[in-house]
C-alpha positions in Angstrom: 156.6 62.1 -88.6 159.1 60.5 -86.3 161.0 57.4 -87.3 160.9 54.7 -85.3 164.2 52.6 -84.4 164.6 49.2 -82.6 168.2 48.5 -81.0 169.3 45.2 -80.8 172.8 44.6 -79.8 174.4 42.4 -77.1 176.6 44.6 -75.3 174.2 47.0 -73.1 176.9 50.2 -73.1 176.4 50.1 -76.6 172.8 49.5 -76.8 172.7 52.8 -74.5 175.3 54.7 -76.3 172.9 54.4 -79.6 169.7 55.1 -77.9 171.5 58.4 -76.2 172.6 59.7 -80.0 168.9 58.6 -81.4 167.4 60.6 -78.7 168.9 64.0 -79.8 167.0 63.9 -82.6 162.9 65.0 -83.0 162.7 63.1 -86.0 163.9 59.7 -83.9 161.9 57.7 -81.3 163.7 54.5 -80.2 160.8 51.8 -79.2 163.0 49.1 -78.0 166.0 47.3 -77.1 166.9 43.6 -77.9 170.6 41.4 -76.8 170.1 38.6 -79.4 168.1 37.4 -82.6 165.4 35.6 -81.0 164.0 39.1 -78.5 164.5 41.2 -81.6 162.3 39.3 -84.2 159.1 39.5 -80.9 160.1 42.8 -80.7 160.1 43.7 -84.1 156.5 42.4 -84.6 155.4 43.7 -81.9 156.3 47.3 -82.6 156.7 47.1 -86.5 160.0 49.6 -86.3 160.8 51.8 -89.1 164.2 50.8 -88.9 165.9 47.9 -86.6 170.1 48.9 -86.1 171.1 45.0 -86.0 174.5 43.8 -84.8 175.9 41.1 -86.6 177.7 38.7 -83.3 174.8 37.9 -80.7 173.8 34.8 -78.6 170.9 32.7 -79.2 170.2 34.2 -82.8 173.0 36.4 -84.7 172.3 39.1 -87.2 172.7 37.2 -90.0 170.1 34.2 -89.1 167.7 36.7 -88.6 167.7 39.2 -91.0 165.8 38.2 -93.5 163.3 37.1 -91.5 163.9 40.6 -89.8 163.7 42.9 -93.1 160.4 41.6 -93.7 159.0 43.5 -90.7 161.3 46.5 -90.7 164.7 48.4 -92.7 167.3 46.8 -91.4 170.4 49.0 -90.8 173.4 46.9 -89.8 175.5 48.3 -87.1 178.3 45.9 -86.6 182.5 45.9 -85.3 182.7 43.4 -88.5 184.3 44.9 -91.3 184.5 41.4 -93.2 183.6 41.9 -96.6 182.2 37.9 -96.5 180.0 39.3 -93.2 179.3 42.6 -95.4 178.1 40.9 -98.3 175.9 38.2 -96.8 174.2 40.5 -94.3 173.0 43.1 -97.2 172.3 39.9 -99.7 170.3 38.9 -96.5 167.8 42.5 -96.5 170.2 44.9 -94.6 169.6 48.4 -96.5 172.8 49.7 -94.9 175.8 48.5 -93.5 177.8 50.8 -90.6 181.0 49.6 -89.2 181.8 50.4 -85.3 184.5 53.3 -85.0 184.0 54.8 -88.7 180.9 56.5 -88.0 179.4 60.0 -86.2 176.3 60.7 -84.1 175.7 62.6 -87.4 176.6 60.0 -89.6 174.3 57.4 -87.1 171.0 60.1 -87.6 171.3 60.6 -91.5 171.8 56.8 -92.0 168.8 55.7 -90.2 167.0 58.3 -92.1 168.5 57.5 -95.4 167.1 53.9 -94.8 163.4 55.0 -93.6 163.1 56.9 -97.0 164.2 54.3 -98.9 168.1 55.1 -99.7 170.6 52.3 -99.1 173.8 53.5 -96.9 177.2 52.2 -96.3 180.0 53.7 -94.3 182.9 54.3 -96.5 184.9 51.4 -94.6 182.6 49.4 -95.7 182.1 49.8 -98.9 186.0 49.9 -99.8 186.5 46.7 -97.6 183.7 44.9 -99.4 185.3 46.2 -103.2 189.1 46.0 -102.1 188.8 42.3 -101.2 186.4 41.7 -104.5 189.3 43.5 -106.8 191.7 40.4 -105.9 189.0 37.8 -107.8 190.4 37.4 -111.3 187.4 36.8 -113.1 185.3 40.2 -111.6 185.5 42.1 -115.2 184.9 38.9 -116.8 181.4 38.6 -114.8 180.4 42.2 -115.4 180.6 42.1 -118.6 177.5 40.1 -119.0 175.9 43.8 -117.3 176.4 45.8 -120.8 177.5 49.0 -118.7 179.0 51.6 -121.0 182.9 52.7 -119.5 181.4 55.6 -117.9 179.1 54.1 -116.0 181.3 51.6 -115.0 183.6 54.5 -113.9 180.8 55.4 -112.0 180.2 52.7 -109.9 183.6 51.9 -109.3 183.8 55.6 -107.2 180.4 54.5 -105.4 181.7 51.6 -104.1 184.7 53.4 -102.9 181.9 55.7 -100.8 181.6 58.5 -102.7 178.5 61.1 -102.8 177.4 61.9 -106.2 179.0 65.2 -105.7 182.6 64.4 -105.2 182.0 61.3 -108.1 180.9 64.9 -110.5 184.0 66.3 -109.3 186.4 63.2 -109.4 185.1 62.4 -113.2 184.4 66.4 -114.4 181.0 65.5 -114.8 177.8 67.3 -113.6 176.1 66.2 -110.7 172.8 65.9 -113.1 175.1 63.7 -115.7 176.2 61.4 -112.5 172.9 60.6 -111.3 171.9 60.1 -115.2 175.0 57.2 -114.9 173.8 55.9 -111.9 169.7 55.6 -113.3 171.2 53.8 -116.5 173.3 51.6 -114.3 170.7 50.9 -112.0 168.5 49.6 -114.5 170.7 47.2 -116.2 171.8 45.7 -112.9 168.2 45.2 -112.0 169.0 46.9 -108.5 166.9 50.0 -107.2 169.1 51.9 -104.6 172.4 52.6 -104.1 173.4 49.5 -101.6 171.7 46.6 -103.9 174.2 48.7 -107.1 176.9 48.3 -104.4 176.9 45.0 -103.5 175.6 43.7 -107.6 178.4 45.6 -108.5 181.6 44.5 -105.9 180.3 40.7 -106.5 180.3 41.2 -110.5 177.7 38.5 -110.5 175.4 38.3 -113.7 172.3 36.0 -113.7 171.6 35.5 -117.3 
């Protein structure tokens, strides 16, 4: 089955640039192009997407007034120049299952993103994962917060290198560990953080919020 991907960005180039990488791929049938918030919420109910790439700075409606309207329809992969780790954070607290930053990404990196997100997976760009986590290191009371999780060292140790953008493969060779004994990490870790992919553990994680 093809995916089905819904573009909305303000700048046209762009929104053509995108649909000419999605269109190399079988597995990836763009069904529409929006400029602002308001077009891509019609448009996203009227085609039901798989995944919608949404920019973050539109007219009328930006990304982040519309996206949690938006991820109730579709997966939401943000595609954005804004590498703020405020922007970051509120856009995948808003729904967004992925976060890619302009000018740190592929046409290879674009295509297994939007898949990751169809099937499920969260995705972040390295960028921003280590933009969101470097600014969240300078709060003082971070390890304080995450405490309150009841993560054993190692899993913490973990999560710390996912953050940073690492695959479970090169967090097994980073540690020493087996791939099998990271992804055992990461299923404990998920569980206590309440999260169930690898963007919510991201974004619980950088913030070091606990609800108790």
């Amino acid at each position: 089955m093809t995916t089905s991907v819904l573009i909305v960005d303000d700048n046209p180039i762009v929104r053509e640039s995108l649909r000419g990488v999605l269109d190399l791929s079988d597995d990836v049938r763009v069904v529409g192009e929006a400029g602002n918030g308001r077009d891509a919420l019609t448009l996203a109910l009227r085609h039901r997407p798989d995944v919608t790439l949404l920019d973050y700075r539109m007219p009328i409606a930006d990304g982040l007034s519309i996206v949690d309207e938006l991820a109730r329809h579709t997966v939401v992969l943000a595609l954005t120049s804004d590498a703020s780790p405020d922007v970051i954070a509120s856009m995948l607290r808003g729904g967004a299952r992925g976060y890619l930053v302009h000018g740190h990404f592929d046409p290879p990196d674009l295509l297994r993103a939007v898949l990751a997100v169809a099937a499920g997976q969260g995705w972040l760009s390295p960028v921003a994962a280590s933009v969101a986590t470097s600014a969240l290191r300078e709060q003082g009371s971070r390890r304080v917060a995450r405490d309150g999780f009841g993560l054993t060292d190692r899993e913490r140790d973990v999560l710390d290198l996912l953050c940073d953008g690492l695959s479970n493969a090169a967090i097994a060779e980073r540690l020493r560990l087996t791939e099998k004994t990271v992804k055992n990490h990461l299923y404990n870790a998920f569980a206590k953080l309440q999260v169930g992919s690898r963007t919510e553990a991201v974004v619980r994680w950088s913030a070091g919020t606990f609800d108790s």
